[in-house]
N, C-alpha and C positions, 0 to 999 in steps of 0.2 A: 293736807294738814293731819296732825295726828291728835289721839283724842283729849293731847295734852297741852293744845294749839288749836284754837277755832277762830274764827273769823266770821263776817259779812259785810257789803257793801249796802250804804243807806243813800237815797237820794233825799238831799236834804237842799232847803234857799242857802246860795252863796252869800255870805258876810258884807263883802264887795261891791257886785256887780248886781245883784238879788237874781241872777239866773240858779240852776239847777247846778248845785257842787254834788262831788261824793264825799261821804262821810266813809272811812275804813274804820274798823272796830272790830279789836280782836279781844280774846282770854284767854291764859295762858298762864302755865306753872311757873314760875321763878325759882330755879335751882331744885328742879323737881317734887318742891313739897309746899310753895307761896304759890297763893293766887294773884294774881296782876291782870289789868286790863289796861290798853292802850287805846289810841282814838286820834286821827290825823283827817282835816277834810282837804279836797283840792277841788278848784273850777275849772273846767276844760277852757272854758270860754273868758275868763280876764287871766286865767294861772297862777292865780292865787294860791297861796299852801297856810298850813297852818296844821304844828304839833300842837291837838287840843289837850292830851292827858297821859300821863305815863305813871302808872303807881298801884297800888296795894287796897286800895278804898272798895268798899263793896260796888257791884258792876250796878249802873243806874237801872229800873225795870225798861226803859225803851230799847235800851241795847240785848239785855237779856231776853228782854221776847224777839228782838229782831233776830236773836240766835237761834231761839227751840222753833222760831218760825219757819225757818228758813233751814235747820237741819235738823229739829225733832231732839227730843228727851233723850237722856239715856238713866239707866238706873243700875242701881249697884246690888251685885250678888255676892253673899257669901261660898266662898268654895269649901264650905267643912262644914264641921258644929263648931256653934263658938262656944269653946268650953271656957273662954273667960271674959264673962258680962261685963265683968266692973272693968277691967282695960279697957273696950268698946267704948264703956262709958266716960272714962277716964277722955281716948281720942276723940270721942265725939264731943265735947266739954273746951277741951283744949280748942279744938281746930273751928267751932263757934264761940264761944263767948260764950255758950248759953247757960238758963238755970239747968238745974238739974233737974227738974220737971220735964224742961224742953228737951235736955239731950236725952232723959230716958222716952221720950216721942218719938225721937230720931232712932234709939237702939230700935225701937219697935217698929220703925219703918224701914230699915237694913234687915232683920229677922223675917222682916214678911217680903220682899225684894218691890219696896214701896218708896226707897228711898230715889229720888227724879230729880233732875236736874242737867245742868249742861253735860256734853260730855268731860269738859276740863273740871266742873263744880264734882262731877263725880269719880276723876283721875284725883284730886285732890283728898276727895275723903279716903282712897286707895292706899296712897301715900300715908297719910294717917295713921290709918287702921294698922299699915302694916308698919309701922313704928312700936306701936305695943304687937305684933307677933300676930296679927289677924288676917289673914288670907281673904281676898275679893276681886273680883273683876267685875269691868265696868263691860255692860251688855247694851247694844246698841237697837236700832231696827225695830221700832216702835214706830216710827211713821212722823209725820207733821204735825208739831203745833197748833191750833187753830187760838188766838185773839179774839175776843168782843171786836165785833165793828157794827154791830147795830147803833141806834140811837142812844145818846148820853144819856139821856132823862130815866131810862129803863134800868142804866144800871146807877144810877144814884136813886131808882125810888127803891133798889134792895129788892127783899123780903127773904122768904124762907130757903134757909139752901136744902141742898139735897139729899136724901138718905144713902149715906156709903152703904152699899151690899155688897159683900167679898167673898160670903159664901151659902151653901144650901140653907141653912138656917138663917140667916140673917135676911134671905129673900122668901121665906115662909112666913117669916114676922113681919116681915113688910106688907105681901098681900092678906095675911090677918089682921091687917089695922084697915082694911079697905073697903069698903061697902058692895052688894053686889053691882053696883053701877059703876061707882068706880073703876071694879076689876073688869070689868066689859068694855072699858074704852083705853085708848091710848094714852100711856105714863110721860112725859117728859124726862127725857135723859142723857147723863153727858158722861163721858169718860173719862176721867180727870188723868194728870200728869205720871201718876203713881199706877193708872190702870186699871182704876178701881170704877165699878160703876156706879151712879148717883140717879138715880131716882126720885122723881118732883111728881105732884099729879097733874094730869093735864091742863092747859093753859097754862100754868105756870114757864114764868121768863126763863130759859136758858139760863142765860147773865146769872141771875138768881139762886138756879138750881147748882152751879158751878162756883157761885161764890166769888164772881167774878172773877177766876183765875184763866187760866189757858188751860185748852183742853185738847183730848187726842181725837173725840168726833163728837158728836150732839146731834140730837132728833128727837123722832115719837117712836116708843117701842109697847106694844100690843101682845098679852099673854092670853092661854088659852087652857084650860084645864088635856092632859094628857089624853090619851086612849084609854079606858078604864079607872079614869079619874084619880090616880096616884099620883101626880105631881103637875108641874106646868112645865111648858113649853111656851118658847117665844111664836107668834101666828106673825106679827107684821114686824116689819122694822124699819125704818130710814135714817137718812141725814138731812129730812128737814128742818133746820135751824135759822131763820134770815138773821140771829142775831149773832152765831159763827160764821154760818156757811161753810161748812165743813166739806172737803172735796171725796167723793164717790170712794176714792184711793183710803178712806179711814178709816173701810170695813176691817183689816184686821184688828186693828185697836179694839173694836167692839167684837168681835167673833172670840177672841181674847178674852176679855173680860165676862163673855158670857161661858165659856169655855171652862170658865176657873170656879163659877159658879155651878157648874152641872148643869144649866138647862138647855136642851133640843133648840136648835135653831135653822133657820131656811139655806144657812153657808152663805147668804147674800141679801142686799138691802134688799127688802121687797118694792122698794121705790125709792129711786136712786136720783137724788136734788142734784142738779148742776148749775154752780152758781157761777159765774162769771160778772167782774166789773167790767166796763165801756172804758175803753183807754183814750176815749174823746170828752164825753162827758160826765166821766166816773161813775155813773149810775152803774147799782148792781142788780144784776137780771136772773131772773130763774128760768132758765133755757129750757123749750118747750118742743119736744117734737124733732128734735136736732136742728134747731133754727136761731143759728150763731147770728142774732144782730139784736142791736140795741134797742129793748122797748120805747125807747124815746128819742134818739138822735136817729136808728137807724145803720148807726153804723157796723162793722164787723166786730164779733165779738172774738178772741183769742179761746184756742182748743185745750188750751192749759190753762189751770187755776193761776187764779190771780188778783183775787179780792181784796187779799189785804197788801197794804204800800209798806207797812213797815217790814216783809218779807225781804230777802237779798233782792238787789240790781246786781 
């Protein structure tokens, strides 16, 4: 498929028979500048079909996440200066609906290369843009989505989300609101869609810090004042999350995002979570020691990620 054409396979209950149907769900340009999404499921096992939806309607969030799950974000780059805002503003206005509050959000998320989405959501805004004379490409190879699949209760109790830090200053201000205890323990943190990182203080949910959105990885991240005490450095880092479980593979995401902030990092997780669900009894395990089997059934556990179901079959 091309980045103007995406697709996934869902395993969903058949209508029918109530065994295991596929659900197909694609997105896709119409006449290269409509968004359209379609949806057909079938049963192997009664043969059942069914064209569920064909049209123009915004795509539901289960299909959408089972996109960026299952092929990861892309974001849109400008290729120049944009030497004219108010057209930008103009296409980004037209091609949402939005106020003009929200699309100057959006200009400001195209200007910083923050604007995320599928990659058809952002062949779309391309199109656009380049209707008013705005040159962009869409850049892909950010890696996997990660979903909430922890407990439900954690992400309806909320709380405080996370502090965007994008750059040197904005994480100087961050460890100046911190007490020295604070800055001696591990932060809460997640990578959000746009690539930016979000900082919570420890304990604090995931879910919470991320604002329950989908993210590109999550863990604990532990800073350490420099050599000669002129700036920070990262000392620890992981993908400990039980409430993403984020797969080992999402280091660059975060090598990235720390990358863009200026601060020294180890090039790699200092402790590196390997979560795997049980494809018997869906339990998901924190794999210990390279000892692929299920804490609770026993059984084997799969060498690739695979915790979240709403990801492609």
């Amino acid at each position: 498929m091309t980045e103007a054409e995406q697709g996934v396979r869902m395993a969903v209950q058949c209508w029918d028979c109530g065994g295991t149907a596929v659900r197909s769900v694609g997105q896709f340009l119409m006449h290269g500048r409509d968004l359209w999404w379609d949806a057909e499921r079938s049963c192997p096992h009664c043969n059942a079909h069914l064209c569920e939806h064909s049209g123009p309607e915004d795509l539901p969030e289960d299909v959408r996440a089972a996109l960026l799950t299952t092929h990861g974000p892309a974001r849109l780059r400008l290729t120049g200066p944009l030497a004219d805002p108010v057209a930008a503003l103009r296409a980004l206005r037209e091609g949402s609906a939005a106020s003009l509050p929200q699309a100057r959000e959006l200009l400001d998320r195209l200007r910083n290369f923050e604007l995320a989405g599928t990659a058809v959501e952002m062949a779309y805004w391309r199109a656009r843009l380049a209707e008013r004379g705005i040159a962009a490409e869409v850049a892909n190879g950010f890696g996997r989505a990660y979903r909430y699949v922890g407990p439900p209760e954690l992400r309806e109790a909320g709380g405080p989300g996370g502090r965007p830090v994008r750059t040197a200053d904005e994480f100087t201000a961050w460890m100046g609101g911190r007490t020295a205890q604070e800055s001696a323990e591990p932060f809460t943190f997640v990578v959000d869609l746009s690539g930016a990182l979000l900082l919570a203080p420890r304990r604090s949910e995931h879910v919470a810090c991320a604002g329950g959105e989908l993210v590109l990885s999550a863990g604990e991240i532990g800073f350490r004042r420099s050599e000669g005490g002129g700036g920070w450095e990262v000392e620890t880092v992981s993908n400990h999350s039980t409430g993403y479980c984020p797969d080992t593979t999402s280091w660059p995401a975060v090598t990235a995002a720390l990358t863009r902030i200026g601060l020294p990092h180890p090039g790699a997780f200092t402790y590196g979570a390997v979560f795997r669900r049980c494809p018997g009894c869906t339990t998901v395990n924190l794999v210990r020691e390279e000892h692929y089997a299920c804490a609770c059934c026993d059984a084997d556990l799969p060498e690739v990620w695979n915790v979240d179901p709403a990801a492609g079959v």
